[in-house]
mmCIF file as Biopython writes it, N, C-alpha, C and O atoms, coordinates in Angstrom:
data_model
#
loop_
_atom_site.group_PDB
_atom_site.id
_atom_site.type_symbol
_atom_site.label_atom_id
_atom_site.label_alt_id
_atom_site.label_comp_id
_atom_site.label_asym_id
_atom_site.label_entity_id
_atom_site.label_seq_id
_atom_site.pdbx_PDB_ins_code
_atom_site.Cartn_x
_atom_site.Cartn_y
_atom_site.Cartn_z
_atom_site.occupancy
_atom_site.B_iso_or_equiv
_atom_site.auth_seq_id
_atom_site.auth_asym_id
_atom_site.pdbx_PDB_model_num
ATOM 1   N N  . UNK A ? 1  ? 0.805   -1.190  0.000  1.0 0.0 1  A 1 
ATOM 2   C CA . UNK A ? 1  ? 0.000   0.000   0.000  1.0 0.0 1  A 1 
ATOM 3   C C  . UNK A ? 1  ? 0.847   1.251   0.000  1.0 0.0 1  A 1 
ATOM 4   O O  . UNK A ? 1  ? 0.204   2.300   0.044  1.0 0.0 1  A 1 
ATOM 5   N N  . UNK A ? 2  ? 2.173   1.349   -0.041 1.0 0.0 2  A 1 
ATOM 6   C CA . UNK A ? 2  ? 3.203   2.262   -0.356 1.0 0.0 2  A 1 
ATOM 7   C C  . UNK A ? 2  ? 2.845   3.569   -1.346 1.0 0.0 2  A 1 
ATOM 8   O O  . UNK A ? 2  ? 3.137   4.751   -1.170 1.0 0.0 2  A 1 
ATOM 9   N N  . UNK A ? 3  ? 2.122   2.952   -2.428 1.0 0.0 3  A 1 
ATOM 10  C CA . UNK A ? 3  ? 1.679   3.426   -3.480 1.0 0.0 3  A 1 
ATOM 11  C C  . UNK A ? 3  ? 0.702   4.379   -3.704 1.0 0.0 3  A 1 
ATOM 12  O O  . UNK A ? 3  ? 0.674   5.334   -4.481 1.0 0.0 3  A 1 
ATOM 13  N N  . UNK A ? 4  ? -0.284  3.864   -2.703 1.0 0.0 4  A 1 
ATOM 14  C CA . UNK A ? 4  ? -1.989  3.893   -2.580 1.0 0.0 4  A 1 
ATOM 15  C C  . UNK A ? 4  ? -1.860  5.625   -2.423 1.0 0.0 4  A 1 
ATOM 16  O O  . UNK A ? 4  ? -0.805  6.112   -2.015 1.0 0.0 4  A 1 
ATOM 17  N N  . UNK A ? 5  ? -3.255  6.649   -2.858 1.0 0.0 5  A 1 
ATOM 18  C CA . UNK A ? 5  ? -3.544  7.699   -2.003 1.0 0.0 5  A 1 
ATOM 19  C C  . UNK A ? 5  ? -4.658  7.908   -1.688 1.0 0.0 5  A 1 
ATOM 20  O O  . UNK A ? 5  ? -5.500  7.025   -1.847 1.0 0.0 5  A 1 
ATOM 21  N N  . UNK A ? 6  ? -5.020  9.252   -1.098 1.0 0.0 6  A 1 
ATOM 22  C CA . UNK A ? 6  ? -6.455  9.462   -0.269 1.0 0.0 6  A 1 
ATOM 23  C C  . UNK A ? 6  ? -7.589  8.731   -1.210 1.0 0.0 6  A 1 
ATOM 24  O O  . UNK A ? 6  ? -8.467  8.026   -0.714 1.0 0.0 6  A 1 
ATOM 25  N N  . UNK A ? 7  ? -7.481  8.961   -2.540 1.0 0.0 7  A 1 
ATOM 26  C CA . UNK A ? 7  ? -8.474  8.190   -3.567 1.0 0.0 7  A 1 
ATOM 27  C C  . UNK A ? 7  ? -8.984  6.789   -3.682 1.0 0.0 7  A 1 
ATOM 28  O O  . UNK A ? 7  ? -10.134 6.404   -3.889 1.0 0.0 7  A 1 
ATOM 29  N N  . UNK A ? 8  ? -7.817  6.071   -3.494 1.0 0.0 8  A 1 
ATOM 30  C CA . UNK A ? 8  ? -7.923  4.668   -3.024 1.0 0.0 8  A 1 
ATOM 31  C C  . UNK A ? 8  ? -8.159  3.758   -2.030 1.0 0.0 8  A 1 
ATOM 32  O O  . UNK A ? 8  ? -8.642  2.633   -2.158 1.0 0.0 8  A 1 
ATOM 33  N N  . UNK A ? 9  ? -7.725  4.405   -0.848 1.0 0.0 9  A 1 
ATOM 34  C CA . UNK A ? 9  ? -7.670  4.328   0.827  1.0 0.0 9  A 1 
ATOM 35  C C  . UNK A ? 9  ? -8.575  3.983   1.271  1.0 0.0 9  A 1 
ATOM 36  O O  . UNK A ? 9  ? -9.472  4.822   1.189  1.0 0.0 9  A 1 
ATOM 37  N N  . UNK A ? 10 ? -8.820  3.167   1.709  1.0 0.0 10 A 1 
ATOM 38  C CA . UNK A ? 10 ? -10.001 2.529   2.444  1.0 0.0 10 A 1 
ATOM 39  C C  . UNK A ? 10 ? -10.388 3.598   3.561  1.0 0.0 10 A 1 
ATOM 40  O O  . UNK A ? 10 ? -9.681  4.389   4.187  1.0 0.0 10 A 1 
ATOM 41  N N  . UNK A ? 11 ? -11.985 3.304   3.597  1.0 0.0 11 A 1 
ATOM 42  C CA . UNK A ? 11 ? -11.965 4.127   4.752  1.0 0.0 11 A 1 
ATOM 43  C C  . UNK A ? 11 ? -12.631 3.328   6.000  1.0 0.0 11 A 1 
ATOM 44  O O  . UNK A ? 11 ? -13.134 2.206   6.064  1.0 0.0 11 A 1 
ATOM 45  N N  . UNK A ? 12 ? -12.392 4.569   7.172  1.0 0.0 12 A 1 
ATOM 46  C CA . UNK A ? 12 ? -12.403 3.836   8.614  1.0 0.0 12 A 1 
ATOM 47  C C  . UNK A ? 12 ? -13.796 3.801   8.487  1.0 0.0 12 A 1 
ATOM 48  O O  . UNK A ? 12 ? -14.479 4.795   8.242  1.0 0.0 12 A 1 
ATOM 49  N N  . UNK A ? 13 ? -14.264 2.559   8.665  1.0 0.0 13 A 1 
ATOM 50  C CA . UNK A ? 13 ? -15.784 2.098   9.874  1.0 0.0 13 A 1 
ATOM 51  C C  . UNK A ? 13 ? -15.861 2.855   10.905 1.0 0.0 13 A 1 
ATOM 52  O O  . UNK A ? 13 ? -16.918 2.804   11.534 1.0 0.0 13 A 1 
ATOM 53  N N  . UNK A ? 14 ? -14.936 3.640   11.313 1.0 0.0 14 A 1 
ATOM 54  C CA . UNK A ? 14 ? -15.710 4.529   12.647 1.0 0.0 14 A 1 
ATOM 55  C C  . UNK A ? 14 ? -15.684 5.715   12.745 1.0 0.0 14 A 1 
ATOM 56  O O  . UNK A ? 14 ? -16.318 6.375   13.569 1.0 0.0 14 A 1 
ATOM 57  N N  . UNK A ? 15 ? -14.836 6.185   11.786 1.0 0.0 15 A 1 
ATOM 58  C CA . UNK A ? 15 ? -14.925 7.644   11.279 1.0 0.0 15 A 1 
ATOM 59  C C  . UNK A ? 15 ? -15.188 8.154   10.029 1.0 0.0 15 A 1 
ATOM 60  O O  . UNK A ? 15 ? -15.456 9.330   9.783  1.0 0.0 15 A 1 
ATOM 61  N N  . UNK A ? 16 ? -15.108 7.270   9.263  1.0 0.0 16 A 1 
ATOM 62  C CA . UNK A ? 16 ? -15.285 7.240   7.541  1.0 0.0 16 A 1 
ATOM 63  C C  . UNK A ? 16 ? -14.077 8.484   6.811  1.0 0.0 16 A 1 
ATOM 64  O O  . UNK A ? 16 ? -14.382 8.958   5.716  1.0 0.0 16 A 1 
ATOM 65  N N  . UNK A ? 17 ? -12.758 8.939   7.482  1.0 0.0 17 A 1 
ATOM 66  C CA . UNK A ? 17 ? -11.945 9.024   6.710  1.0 0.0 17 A 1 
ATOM 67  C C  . UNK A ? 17 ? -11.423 8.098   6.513  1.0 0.0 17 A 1 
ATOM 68  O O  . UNK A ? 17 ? -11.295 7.108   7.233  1.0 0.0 17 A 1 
ATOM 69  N N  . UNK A ? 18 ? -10.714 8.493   4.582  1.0 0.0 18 A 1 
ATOM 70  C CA . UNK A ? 18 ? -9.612  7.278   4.270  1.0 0.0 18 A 1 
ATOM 71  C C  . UNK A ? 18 ? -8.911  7.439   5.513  1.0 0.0 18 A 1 
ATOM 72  O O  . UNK A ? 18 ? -9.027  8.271   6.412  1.0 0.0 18 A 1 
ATOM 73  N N  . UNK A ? 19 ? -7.912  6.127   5.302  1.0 0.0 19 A 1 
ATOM 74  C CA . UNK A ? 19 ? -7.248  5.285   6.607  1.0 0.0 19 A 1 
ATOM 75  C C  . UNK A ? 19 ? -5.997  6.105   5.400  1.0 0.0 19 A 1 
ATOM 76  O O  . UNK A ? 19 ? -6.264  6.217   4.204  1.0 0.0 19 A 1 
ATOM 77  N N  . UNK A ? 20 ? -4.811  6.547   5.946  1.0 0.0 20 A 1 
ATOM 78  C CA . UNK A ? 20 ? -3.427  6.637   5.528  1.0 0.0 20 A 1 
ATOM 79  C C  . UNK A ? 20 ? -2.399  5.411   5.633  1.0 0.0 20 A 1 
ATOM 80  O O  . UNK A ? 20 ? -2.581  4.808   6.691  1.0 0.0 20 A 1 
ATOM 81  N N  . UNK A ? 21 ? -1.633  5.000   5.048  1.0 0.0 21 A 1 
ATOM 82  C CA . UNK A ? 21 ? -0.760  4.345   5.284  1.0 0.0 21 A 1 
ATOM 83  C C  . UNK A ? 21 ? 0.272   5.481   6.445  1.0 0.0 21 A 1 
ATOM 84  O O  . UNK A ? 21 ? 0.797   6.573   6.227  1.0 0.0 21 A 1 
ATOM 85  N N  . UNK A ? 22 ? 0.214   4.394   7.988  1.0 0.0 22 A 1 
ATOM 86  C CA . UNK A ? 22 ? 0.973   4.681   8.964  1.0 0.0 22 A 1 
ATOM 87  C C  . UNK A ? 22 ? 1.443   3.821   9.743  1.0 0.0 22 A 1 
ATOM 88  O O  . UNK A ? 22 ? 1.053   2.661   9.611  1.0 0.0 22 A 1 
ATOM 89  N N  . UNK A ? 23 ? 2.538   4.195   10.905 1.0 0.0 23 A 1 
ATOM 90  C CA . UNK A ? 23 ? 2.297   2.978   11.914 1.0 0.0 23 A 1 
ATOM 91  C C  . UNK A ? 23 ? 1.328   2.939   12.654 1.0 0.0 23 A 1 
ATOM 92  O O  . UNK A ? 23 ? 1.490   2.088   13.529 1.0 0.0 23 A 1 
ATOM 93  N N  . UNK A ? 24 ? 0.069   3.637   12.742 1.0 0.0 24 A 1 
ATOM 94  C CA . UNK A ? 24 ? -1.266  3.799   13.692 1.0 0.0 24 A 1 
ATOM 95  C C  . UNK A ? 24 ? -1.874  3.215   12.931 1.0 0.0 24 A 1 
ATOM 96  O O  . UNK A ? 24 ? -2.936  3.185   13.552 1.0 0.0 24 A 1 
ATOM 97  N N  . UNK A ? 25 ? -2.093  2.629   11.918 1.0 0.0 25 A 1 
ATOM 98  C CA . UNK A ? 25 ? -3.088  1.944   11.327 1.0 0.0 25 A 1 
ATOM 99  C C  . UNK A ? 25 ? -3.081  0.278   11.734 1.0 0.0 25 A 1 
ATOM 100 O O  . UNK A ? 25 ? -2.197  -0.561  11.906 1.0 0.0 25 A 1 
ATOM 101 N N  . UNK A ? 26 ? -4.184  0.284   11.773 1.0 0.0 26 A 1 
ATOM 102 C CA . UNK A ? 26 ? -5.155  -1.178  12.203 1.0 0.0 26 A 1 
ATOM 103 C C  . UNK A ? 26 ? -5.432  -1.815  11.556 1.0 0.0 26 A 1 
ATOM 104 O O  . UNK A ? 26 ? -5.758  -1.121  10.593 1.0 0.0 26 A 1 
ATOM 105 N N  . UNK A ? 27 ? -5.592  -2.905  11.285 1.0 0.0 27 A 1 
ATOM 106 C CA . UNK A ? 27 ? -6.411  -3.716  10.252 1.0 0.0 27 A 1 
ATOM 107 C C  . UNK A ? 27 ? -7.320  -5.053  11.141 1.0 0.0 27 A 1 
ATOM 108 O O  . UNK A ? 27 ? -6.736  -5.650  12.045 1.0 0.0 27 A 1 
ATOM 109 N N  . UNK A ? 28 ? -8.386  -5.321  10.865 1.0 0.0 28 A 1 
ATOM 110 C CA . UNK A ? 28 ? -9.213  -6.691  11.524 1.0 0.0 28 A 1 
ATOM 111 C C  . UNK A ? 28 ? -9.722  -7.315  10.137 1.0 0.0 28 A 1 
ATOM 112 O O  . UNK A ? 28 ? -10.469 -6.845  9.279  1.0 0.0 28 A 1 
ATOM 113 N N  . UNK A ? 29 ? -9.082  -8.482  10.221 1.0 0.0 29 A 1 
ATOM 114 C CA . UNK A ? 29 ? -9.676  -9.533  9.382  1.0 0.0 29 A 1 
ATOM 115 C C  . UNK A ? 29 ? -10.901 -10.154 10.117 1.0 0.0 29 A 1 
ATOM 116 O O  . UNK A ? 29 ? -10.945 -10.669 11.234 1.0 0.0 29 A 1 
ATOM 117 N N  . UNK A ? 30 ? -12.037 -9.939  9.050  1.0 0.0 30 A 1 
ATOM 118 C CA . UNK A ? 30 ? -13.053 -10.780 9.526  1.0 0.0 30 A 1 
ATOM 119 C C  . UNK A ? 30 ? -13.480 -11.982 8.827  1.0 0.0 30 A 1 
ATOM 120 O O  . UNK A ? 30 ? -12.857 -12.061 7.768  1.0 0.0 30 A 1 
ATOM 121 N N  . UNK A ? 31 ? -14.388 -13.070 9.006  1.0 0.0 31 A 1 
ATOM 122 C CA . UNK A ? 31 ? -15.071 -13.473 7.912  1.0 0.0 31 A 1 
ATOM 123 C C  . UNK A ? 31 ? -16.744 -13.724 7.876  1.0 0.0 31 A 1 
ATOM 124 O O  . UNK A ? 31 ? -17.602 -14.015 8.710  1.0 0.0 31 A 1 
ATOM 125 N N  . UNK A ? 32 ? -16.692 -13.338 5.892  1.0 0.0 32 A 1 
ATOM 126 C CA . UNK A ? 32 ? -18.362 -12.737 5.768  1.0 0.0 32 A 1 
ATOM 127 C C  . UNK A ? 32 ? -18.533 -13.708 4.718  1.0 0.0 32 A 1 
ATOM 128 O O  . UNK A ? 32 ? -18.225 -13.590 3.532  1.0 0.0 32 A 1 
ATOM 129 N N  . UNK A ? 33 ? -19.123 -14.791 5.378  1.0 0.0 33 A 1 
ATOM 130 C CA . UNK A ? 33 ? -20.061 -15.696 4.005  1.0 0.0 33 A 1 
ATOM 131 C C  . UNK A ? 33 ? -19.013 -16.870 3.322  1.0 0.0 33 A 1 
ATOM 132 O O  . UNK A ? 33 ? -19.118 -17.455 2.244  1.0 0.0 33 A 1 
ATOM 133 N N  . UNK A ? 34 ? -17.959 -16.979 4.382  1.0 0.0 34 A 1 
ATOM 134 C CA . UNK A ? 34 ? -16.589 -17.601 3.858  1.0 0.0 34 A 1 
ATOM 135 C C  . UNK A ? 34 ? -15.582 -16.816 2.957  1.0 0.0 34 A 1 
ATOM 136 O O  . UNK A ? 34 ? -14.796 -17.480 2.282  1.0 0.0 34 A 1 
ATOM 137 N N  . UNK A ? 35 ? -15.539 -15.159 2.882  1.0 0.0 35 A 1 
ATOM 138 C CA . UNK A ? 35 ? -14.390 -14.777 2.435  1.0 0.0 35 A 1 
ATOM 139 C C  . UNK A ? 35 ? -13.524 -13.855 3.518  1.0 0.0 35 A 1 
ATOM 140 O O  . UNK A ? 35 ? -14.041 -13.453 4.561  1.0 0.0 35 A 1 
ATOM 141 N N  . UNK A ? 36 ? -12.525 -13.647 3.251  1.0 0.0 36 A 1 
ATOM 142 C CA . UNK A ? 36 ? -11.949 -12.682 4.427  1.0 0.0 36 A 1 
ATOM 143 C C  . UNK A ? 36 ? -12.121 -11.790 4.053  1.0 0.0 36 A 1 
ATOM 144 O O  . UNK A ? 36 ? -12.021 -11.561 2.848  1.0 0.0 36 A 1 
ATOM 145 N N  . UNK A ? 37 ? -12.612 -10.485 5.346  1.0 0.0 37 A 1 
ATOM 146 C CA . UNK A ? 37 ? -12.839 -9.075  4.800  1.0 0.0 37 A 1 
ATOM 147 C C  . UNK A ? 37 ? -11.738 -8.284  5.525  1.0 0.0 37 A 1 
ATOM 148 O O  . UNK A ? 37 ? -11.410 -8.624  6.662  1.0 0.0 37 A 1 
ATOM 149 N N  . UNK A ? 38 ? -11.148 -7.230  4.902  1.0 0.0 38 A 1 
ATOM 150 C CA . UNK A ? 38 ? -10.425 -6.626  5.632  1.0 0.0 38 A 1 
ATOM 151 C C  . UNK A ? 38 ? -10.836 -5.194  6.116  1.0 0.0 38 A 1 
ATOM 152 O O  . UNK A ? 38 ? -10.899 -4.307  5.265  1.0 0.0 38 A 1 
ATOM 153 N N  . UNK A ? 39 ? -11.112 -4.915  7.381  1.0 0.0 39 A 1 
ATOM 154 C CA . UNK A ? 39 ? -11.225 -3.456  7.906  1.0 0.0 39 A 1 
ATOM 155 C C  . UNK A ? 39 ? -10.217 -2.628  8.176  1.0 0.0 39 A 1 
ATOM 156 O O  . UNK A ? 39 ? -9.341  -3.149  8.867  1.0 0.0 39 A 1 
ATOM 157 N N  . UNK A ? 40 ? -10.026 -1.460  7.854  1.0 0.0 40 A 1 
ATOM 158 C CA . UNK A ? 40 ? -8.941  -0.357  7.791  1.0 0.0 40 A 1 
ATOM 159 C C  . UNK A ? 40 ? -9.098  0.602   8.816  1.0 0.0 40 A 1 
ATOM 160 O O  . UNK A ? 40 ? -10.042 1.377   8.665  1.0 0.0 40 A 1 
ATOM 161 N N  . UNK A ? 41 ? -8.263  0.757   10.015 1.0 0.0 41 A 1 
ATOM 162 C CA . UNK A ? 41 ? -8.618  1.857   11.209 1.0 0.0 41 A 1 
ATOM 163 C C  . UNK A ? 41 ? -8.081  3.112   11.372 1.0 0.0 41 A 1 
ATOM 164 O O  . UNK A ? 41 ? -7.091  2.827   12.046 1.0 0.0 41 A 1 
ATOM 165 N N  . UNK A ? 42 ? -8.048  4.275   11.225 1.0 0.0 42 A 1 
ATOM 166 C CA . UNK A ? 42 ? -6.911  5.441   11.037 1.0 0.0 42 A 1 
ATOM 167 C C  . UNK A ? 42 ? -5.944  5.063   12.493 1.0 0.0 42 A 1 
ATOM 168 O O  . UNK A ? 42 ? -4.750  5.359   12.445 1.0 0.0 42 A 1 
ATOM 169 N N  . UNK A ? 43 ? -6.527  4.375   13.832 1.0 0.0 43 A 1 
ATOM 170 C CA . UNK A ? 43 ? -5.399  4.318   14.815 1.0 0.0 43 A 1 
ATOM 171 C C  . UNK A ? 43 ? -6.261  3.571   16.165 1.0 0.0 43 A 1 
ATOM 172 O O  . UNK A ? 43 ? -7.491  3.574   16.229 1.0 0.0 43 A 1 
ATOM 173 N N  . UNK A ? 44 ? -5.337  2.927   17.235 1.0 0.0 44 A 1 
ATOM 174 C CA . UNK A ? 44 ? -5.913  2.288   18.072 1.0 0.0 44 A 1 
ATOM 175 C C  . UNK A ? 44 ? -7.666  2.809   18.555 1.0 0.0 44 A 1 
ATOM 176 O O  . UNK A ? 44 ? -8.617  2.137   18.953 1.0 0.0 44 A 1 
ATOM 177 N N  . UNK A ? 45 ? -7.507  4.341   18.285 1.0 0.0 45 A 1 
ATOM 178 C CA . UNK A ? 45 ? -8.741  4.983   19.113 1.0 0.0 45 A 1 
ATOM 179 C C  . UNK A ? 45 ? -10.549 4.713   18.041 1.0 0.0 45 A 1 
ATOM 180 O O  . UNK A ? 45 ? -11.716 4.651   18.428 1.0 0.0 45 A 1 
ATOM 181 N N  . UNK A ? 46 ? -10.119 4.653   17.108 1.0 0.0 46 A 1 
ATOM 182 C CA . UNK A ? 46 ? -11.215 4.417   16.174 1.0 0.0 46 A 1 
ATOM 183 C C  . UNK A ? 46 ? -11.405 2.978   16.068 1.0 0.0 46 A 1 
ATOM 184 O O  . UNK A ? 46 ? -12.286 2.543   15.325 1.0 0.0 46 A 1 
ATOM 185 N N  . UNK A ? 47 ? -10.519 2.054   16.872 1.0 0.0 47 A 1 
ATOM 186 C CA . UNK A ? 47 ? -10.579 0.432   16.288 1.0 0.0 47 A 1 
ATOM 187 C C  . UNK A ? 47 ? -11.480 0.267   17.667 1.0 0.0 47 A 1 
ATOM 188 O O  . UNK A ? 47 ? -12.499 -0.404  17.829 1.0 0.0 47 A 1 
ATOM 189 N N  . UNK A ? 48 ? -10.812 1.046   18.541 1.0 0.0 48 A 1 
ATOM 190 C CA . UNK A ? 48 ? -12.075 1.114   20.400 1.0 0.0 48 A 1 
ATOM 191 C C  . UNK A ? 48 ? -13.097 1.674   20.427 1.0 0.0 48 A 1 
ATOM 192 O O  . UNK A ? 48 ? -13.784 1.626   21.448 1.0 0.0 48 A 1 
ATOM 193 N N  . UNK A ? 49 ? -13.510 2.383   19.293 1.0 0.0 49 A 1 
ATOM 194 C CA . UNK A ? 49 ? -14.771 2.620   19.251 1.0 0.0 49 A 1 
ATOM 195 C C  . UNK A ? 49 ? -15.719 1.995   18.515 1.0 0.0 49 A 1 
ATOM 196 O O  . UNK A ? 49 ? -16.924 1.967   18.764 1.0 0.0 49 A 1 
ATOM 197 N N  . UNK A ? 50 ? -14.922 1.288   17.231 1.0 0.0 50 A 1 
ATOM 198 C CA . UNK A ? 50 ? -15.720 0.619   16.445 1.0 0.0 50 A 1 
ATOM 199 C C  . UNK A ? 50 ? -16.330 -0.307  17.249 1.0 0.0 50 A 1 
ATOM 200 O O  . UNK A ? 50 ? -17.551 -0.467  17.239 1.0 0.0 50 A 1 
ATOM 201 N N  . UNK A ? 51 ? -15.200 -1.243  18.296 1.0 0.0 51 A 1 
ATOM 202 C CA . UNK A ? 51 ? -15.662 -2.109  19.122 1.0 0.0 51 A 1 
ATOM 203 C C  . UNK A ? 51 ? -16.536 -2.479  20.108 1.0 0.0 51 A 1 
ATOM 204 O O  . UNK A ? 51 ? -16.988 -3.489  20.649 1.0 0.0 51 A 1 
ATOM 205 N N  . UNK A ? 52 ? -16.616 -1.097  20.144 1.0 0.0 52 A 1 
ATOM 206 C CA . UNK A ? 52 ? -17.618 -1.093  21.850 1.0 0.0 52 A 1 
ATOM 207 C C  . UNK A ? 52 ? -19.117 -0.789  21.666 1.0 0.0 52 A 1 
ATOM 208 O O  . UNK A ? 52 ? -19.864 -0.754  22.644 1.0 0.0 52 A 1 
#
C-alpha cells in the first residue's frame, strides 16, 4: 500500500476518513459468508470505538 492515495484508501468504519498508510493503522480480518474481509482503522482509538 506504499503506493496507494487518499483516492484509493479505504476508509475507517468509525470515522469514515480514508485510513493513511501509517504505523497507527489497524487492520481486523473478519469473515463474511466464507471470504476474508479486511477493515482499515486510522489508529488504536477508532478500532475502540468501532468495538464497543
Amino acid at each position: 500500500m506504499a503506493d496507494s492515495t487518499d483516492e484509493d484508501s479505504p476508509e475507517c468504519p468509525a470515522c469514515g476518513d480514508p485510513v493513511a498508510t501509517s504505523s497507527e493503522q489497524r487492520v481486523v480480518t473478519t469473515l463474511e459468508e466464507s471470504e476474508a474481509v479486511y477493515l482499515h482503522f486510522c489508529n488504536d482509538d477508532c478500532l475502540e470505538n468501532w468495538e464497543s
